[in-house]
N, C-alpha and C positions, 0 to 999 in steps of 0.2 A: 577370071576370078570365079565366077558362077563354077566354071568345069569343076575347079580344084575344090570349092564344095559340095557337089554335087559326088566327086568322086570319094570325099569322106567323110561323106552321109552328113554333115553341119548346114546348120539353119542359121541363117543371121537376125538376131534380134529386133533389129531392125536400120532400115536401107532408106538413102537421101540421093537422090539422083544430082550429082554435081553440077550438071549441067541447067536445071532449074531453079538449084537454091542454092547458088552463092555465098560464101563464105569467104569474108574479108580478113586481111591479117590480125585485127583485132579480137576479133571474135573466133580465129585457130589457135592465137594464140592462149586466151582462155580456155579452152577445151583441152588442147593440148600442154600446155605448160606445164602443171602438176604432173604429171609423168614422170615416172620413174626413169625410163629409157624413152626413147623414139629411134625406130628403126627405119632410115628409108631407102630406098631400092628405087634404084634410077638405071633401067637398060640392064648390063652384070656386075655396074658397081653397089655398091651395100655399105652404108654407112650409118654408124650407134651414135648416137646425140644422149645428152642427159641435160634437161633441160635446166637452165640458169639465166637470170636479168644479163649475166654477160654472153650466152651462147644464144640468145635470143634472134637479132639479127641472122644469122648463119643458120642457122634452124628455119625461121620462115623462108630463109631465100629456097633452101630446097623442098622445101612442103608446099608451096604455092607454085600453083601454075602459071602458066603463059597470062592467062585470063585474068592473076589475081588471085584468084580460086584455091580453096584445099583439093590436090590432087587426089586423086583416087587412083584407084582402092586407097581408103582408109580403112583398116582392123583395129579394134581396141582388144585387147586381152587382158584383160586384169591392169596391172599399171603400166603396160608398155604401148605406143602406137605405132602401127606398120604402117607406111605411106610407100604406094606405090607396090608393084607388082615384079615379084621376082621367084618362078618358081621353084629353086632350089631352096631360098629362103626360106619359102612357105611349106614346103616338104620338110627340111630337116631341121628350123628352127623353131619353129610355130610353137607357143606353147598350147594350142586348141587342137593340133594333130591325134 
């Protein structure tokens, strides 16, 4: 993740080291819920969520890690959230490209 801003020149507002500070499904899913979209990238699958009380369950299953945890890379853009890393994605759909 770092490369891929580093190689177009973007600064992250600010950064949460996953591994220190924890994030339970209660508290992703407040952060995340109001979203317009959620986009997550698992390996070269890519899958659009739009969040809802009924897509809820299905949405944290793939946004939470092994640990529990909100996976990272998390990206907010505007109203959409990227979980997880997929560089095709990041190149041609991003809208902070």
């Amino acid at each position: 993740m770092q490369e891929f801003l580093d190689t177009h020149n973007l600064q992250a507002e600010s950064r949460t080291d996953a591994r220190k500070e924890k994030m339970e499904a209660a508290a992703v899913w407040e952060l995340i819920g109001s979203a317009e979209q959620i986009v997550v990238a698992k390996g070269k699958r890519v899958e659009t969520f739009v969040p809802t009380e009924d897509t809820q369950a299905s949405i944290l299953k793939v946004v939470l890690g092994r640990s529990g945890s909100l996976r990272s890379p998390t990206v907010r853009s505007g109203d959409v959230f990227f979980v997880g890393y997929n560089a095709t994605l990041y190149a041609s759909a991003a809208p902070f490209v």
